[in-house]
C-alpha positions in Angstrom: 3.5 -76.1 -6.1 6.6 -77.9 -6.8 9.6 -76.0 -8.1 10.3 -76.4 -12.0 12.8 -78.8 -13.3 14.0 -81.5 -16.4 11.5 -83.6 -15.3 8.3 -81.2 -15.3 5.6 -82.6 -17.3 4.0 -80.1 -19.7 0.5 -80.6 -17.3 3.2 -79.0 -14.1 4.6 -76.2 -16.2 1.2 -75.1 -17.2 -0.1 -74.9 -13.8 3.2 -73.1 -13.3 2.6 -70.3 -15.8 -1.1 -70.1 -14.8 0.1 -69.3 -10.8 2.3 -66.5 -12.2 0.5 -64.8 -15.5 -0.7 -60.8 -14.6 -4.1 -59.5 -15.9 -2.1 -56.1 -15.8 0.8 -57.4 -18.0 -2.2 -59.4 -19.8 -3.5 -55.9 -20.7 -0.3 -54.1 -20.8 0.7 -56.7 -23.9 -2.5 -54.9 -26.2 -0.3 -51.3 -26.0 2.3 -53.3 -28.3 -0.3 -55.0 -31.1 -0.3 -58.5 -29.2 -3.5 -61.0 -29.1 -3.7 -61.6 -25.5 -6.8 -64.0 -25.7 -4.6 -66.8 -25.3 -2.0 -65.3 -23.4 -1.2 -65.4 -19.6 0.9 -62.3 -18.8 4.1 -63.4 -18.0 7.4 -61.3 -19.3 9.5 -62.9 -22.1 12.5 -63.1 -19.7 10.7 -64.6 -16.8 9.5 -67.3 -20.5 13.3 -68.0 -20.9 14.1 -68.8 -17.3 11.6 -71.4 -17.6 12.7 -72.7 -20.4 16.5 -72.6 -19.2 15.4 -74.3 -16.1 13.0 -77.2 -17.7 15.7 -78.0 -20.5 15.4 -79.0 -23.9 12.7 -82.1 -24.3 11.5 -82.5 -27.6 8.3 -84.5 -26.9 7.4 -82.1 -24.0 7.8 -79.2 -26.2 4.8 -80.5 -28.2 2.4 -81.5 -25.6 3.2 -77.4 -24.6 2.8 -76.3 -27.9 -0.7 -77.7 -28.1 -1.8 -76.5 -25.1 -2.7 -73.4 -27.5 -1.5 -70.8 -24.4 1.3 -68.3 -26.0 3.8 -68.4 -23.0 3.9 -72.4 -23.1 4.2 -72.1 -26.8 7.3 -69.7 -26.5 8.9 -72.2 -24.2 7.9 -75.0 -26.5 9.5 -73.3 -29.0 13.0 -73.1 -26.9 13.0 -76.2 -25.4 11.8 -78.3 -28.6 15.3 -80.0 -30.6 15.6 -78.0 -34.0 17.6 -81.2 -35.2 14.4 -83.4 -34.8 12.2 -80.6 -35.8 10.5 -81.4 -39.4 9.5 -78.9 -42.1 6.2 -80.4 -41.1 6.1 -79.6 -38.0 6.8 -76.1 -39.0 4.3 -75.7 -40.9 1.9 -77.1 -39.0 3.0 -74.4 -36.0 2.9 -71.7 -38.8 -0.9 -72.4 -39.8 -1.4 -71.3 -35.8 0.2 -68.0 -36.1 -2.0 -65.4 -34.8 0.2 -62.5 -33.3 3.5 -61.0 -34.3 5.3 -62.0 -31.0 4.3 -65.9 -31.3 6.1 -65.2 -35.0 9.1 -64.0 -33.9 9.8 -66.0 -30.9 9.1 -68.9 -32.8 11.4 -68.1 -36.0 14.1 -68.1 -34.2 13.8 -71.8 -33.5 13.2 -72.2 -37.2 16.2 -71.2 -38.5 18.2 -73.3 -36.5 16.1 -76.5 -38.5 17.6 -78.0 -41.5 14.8 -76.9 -43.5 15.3 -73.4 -42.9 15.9 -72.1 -46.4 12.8 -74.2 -47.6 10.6 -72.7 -45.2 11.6 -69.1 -46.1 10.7 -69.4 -49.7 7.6 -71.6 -48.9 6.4 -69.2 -46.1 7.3 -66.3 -48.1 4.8 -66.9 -50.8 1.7 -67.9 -48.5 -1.2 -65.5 -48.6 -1.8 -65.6 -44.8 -0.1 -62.5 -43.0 1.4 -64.3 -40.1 3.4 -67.1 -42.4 4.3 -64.5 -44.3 5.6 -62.6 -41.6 7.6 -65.8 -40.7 9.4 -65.7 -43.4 10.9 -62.5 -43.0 11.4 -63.3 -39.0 13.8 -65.9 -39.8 15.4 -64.4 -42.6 16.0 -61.5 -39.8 17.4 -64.6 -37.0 19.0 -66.2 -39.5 21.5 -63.4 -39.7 22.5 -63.6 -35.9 22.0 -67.6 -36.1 23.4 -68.7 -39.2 26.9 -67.2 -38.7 29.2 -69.4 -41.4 26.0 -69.2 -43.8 27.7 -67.7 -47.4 26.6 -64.1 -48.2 25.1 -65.7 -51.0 22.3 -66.9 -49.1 21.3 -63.6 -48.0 21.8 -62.3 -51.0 19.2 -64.1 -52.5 17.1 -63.0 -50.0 17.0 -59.9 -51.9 14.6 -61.0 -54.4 11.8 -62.2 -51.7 12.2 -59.2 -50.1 11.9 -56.8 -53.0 8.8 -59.1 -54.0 7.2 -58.3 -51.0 8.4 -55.1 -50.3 5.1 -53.3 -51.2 3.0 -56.0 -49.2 0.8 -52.8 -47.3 -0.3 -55.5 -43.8 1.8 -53.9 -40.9 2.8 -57.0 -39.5 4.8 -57.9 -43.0 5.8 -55.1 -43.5 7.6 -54.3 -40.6 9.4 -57.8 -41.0 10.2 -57.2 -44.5 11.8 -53.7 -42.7 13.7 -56.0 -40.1 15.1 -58.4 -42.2 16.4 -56.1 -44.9 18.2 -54.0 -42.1 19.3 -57.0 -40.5 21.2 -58.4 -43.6 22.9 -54.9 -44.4 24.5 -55.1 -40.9 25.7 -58.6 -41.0 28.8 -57.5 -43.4 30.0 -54.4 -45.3 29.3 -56.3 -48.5 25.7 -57.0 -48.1 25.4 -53.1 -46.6 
């Protein structure tokens, strides 16, 4: 198999994951709440050295995404361009969500879109416990992302998260948890 570069086509990085995922890590992933029927077993770091090694390529990143596996979607997720990533596109990823760990990885290239805000009080209001989770998840990265963002902004964060503080799915919840803990840190004003 040829080694991994910029000019990997989604069909090569694939075949790539697929010659190193682990049926024990596979089975290992169900100890921490994770759907493994699409995944392949392969550690998020080992994901990110991928994804460091193939580079950012926007069209790529989709042709992974679709592939419907949850490692190629991670790396879609780091190696799509947030500037050319839509609020569509978001929420056409979002209506996929199936497992906390697809949310969370994914959220992180959210909040780096222009749309960010927009999707937090959009995805914050859907019914469907994955989006919802979203929600939350970037409100959480947006924190460590967003570093010149006004403390206004999380601020008004409050109010979604009070709304859907009492939200009883574990999955929300424990994003609700993340994000409220995550804004107190970010300044002695919002603690």
């Amino acid at each position: 198999m040829a080694e991994l570069s910029p000019q990997s086509s989604a069909e090569e990085i694939v075949d790539h994951l697929r010659s190193i995922g682990s049926e024990e890590n596979r089975l290992g992933m169900l100890r921490y709440g994770i759907k493994i029927e699409r995944a392949l077993g392969i550690p998020h770091g080992v994901q990110r050295q991928i994804a460091k090694k193939i580079k950012r390529n926007h069209e790529r990143a989709f042709e992974l995404w679709q592939t419907g596996i949850m490692e190629a979607q991670f790396i879609a997720s780091v190696t799509a361009d947030p500037k050319r990533f839509s609020a569509a596109d978001a929420r056409r990823w979002a209506a996929t969500f199936d497992s906390w760990d697809i949310v969370d990885g994914v959220s992180d290239l959210f909040v780096d879109t222009d749309s960010w805000r927009e999707l937090i009080a959009e995805f914050a209001a859907d019914e469907r416990e994955f989006v919802r989770r979203t929600a939350f998840a970037m409100m959480a990265w947006s924190v460590v992302h967003r570093k010149n963002e006004p403390e206004a902004t999380f601020l008004d964060f409050l109010s979604i998260i009070e709304a859907h503080a009492n939200d009883g799915r574990n999955f929300v919840k424990k994003a609700v948890n993340w994000a409220l803990r995550s804004i107190g840190k970010r300044s002695m004003n919002l603690h």
